[in-house]
C-alpha positions, 0 to 999 in steps of 0.5 A, a space after each residue: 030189121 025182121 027176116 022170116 024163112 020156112 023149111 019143109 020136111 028137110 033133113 037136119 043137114 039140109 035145113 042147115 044149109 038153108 040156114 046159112 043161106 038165109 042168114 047171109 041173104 040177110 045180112 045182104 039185104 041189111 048191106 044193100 039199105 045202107 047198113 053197116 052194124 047189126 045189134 041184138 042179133 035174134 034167131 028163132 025156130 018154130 017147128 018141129 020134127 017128124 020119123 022118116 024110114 025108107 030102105 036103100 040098097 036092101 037096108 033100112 035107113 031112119 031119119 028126121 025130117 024138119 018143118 018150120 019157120 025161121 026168124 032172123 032179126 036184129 036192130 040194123 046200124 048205120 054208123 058214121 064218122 065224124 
């Protein structure tokens, strides 16, 4: 099973966040088929980082800003009992 998400100028802790999201709307989707097992569980990034400056309150502040796409992927099980 292959899932693919993207992030657009996001700071490191919102792209986690969408990180966790996606992840667990992965493993749904897995449930959802009939799936009970996920094996060989991948994750890939391909993207990158960009400077973000701005002042706040009369201070400078410095940030990252991330922008990619993510893949999740893995072979889905579906386990029976005999």
């Amino acid at each position: 099973m292959y899932y693919q998400f993207y992030s657009t100028n996001s700071l490191p802790v919102a792209l986690s966040e969408n990180f966790t999201a996606h992840r667990d709307k992965f493993v749904t989707i897995i449930q959802k088929a009939g799936f009970n097992a996920l094996v060989d569980y991948r994750e890939n990034w391909l993207g990158g980082s960009g400077g973000l400056e701005y002042s706040e309150f009369g201070m400078t502040t410095r940030n990252v800003l991330i922008s990619g796409v993510g893949t999740l992927s893995g072979t889905a099980l579906k386990l029976d009992c005999k």
